[in-house]
C-alpha positions as CSV (number, residue, x, y, z in Angstrom):
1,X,-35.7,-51.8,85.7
2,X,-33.1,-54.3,86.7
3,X,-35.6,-56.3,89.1
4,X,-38.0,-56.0,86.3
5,X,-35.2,-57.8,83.6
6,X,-34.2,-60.2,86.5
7,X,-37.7,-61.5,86.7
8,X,-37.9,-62.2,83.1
9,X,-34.8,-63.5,82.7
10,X,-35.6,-65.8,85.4
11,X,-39.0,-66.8,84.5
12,X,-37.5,-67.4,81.0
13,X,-35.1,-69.5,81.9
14,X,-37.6,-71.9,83.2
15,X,-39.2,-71.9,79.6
16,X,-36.0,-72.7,78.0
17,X,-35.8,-69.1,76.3
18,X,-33.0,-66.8,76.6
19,X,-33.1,-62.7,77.5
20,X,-30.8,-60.5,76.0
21,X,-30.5,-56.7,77.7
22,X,-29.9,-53.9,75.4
23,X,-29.9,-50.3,77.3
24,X,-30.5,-47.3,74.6
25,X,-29.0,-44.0,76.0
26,X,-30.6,-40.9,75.4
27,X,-30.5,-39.3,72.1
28,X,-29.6,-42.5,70.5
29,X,-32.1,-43.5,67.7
30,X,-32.9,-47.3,69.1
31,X,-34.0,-48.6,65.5
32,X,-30.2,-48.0,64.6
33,X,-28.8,-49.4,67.5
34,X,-30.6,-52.1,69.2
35,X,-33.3,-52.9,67.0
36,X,-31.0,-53.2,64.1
37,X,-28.9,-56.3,65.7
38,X,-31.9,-58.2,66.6
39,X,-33.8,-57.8,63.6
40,X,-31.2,-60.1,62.9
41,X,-32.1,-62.7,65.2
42,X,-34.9,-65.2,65.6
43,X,-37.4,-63.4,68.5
44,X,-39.8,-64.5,70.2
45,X,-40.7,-60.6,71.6
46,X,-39.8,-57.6,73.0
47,X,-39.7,-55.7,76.7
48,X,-39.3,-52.6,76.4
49,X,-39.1,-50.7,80.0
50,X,-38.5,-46.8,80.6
51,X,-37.1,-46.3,84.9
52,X,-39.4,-43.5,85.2
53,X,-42.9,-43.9,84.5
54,X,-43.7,-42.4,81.3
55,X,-46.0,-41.9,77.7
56,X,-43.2,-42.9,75.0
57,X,-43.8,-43.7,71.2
58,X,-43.1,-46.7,70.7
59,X,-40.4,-47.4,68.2
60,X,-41.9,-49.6,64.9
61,X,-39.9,-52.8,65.8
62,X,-42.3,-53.2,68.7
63,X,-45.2,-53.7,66.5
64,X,-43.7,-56.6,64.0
65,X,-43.5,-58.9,66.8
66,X,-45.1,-59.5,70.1
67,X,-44.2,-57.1,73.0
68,X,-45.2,-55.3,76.1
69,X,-44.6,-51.7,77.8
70,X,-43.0,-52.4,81.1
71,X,-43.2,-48.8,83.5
72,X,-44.1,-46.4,80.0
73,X,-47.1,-46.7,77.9
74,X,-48.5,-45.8,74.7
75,X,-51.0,-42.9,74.6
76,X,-52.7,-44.8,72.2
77,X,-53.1,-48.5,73.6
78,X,-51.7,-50.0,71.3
79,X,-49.5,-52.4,73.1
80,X,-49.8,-54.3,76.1
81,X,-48.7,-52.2,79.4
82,X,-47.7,-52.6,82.9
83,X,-47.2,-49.8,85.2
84,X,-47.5,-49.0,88.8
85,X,-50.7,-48.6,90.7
86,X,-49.5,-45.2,92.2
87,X,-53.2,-43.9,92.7
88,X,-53.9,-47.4,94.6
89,X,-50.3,-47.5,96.6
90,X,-50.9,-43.7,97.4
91,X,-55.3,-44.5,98.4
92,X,-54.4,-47.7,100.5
93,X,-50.7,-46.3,102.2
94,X,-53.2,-43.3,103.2
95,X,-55.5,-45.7,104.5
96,X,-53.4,-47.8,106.6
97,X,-52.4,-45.1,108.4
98,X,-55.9,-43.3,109.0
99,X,-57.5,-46.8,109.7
100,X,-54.9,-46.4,112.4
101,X,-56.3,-43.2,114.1
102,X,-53.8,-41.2,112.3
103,X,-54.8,-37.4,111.3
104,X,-52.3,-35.4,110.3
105,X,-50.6,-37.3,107.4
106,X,-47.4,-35.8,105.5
107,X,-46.6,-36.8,102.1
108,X,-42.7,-36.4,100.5
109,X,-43.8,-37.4,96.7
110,X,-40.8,-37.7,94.1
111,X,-40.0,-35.0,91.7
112,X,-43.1,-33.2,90.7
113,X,-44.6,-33.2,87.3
114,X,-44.2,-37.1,87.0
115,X,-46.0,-39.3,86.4
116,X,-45.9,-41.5,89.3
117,X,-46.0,-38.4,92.2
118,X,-49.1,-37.0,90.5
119,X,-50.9,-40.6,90.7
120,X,-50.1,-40.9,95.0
121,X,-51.3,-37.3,95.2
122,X,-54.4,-38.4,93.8
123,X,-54.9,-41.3,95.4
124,X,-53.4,-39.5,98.7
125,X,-56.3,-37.1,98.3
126,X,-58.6,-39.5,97.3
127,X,-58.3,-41.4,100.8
128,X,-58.4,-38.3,102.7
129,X,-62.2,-36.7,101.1
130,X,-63.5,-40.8,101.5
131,X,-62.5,-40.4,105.5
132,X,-63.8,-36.4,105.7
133,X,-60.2,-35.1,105.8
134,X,-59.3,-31.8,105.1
135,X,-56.5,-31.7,102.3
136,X,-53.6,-29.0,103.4
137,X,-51.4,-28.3,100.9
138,X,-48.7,-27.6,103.3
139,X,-48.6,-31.6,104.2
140,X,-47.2,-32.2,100.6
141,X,-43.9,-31.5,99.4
142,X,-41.7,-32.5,96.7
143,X,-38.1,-34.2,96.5
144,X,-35.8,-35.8,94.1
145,X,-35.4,-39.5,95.3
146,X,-31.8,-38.5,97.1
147,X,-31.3,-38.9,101.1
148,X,-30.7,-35.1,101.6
149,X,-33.5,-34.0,99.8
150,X,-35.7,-36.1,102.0
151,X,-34.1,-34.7,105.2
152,X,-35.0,-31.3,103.6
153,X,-38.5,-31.8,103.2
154,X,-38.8,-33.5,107.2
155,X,-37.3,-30.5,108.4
156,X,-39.7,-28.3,107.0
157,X,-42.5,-30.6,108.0
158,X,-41.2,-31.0,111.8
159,X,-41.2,-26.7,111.9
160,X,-44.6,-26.5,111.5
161,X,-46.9,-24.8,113.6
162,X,-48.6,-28.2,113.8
163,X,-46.4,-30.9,112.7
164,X,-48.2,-34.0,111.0
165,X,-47.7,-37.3,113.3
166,X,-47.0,-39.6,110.6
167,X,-44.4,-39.2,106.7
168,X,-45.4,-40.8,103.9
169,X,-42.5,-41.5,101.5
170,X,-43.4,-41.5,97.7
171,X,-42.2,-44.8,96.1
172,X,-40.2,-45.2,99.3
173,X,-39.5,-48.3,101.1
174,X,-39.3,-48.7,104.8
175,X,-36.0,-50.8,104.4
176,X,-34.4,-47.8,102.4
177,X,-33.7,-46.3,105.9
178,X,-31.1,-49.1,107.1
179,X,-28.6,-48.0,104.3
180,X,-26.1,-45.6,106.0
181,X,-26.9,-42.6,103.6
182,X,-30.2,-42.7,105.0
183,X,-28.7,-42.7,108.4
184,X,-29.7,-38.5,109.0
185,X,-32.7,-38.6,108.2
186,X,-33.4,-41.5,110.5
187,X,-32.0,-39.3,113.2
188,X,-33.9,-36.7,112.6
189,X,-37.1,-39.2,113.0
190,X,-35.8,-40.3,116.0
191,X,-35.8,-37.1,117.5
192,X,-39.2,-36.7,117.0
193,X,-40.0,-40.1,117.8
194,X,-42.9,-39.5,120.0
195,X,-44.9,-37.9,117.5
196,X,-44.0,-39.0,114.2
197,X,-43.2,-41.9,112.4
198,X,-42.1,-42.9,108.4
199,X,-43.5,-45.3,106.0
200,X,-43.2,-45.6,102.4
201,X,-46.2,-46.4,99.6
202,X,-44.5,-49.0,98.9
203,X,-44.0,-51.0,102.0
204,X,-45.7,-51.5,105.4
205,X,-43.2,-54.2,107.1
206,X,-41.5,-51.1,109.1
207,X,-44.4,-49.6,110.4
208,X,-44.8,-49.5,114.0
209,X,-46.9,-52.4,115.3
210,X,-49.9,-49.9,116.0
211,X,-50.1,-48.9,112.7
212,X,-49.8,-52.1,110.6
């Protein structure tokens, strides 16, 4: 959510009109909190972002003046919403890669039972029964955003009987794997350079010229 505040703020700033950032922990009733000091205030709307993708209810405030769901939404539709295209990033990083004469396609999707890793399963699936792709279950597996869990999940991929020749990262991108904690699992790539390579849904720049 910062890049998502910076943007506004930025863009605001060009219209003269100055964002304020309130952050409302959990188990803290927001009408109390941050609603409460700008009710106060002259607004011209509300943001209101979750980090993880999400269904919320919409606190009341939200409905007296104009305002827009940034990564959440309301079961209902009843406010203006923008979320990720995980289906599409999942569909067209799948794609890329088969386009590229690519068969045997891993996926390491964030923590399951969110709403974002369902979404590039489907739209991982969806790109494999459009090319006449066999779905293997054992292709897909699960982390929690952190380094190690990551190098987890390639191990178990790379001691397969037959090994898939090319990662996809969940929500992932390719630049992630400069930062030293990402260092291992880079290695581990490495070691299995000839076979495999990483990319993330989110980003393409790092693929392998082949494969772009």
């Amino acid at each position: 959510m910062s890049l998502a505040f910076e943007g506004a703020r930025e863009k605001a700033l060009e219209l003269g009109i100055r964002v304020t950032l309130g952050v409302i922990r959990k188990d803290e009733d927001p009408e109390e909190s941050i609603f409460s000091i700008c009710d106060s205030q002259s607004l011209v709307g509300y943001i209101f972002g979750t980090i993880l993708t999400r269904k919320i209810d919409p606190p009341e405030p939200l409905f007296k003046v104009p305002s827009i769901l940034v990564n959440c939404y309301d079961q209902q539709r009843r406010l203006p919403t923008i979320v990720p295209g995980d289906v599409a990033g999942g569909r067209a990083a799948t794609e890329r890669l088969i386009a590229a004469g690519c068969r045997r396609i891993a996926l390491i999707d964030s923590q399951e039972g969110l709403d974002n890793p369902r979404d590039r399963l489907r739209g991982y699936k969806q790109a494999l029964a459009s090319n006449d792709l066999a779905y293997d279950p054992e292709l897909v597996h699960y982390g929690n955003w952190e380094p190690s869990s990551g190098y987890k999940k390639t191990q178990a991929l790379m001691k397969l009987p037959d090994p898939p020749v090319v990662q996809l990262s969940g929500g992932g991108t390719c630049s992630e794997l400069d930062q030293p904690q990402y260092w291992p699992y880079r290695r581990l790539l490495f070691s299995h350079a000839h076979r495999v390579v990483s990319a993330g849904t989110s980003c393409f720049a790092a693929l392998p010229r082949g494969l772009q």
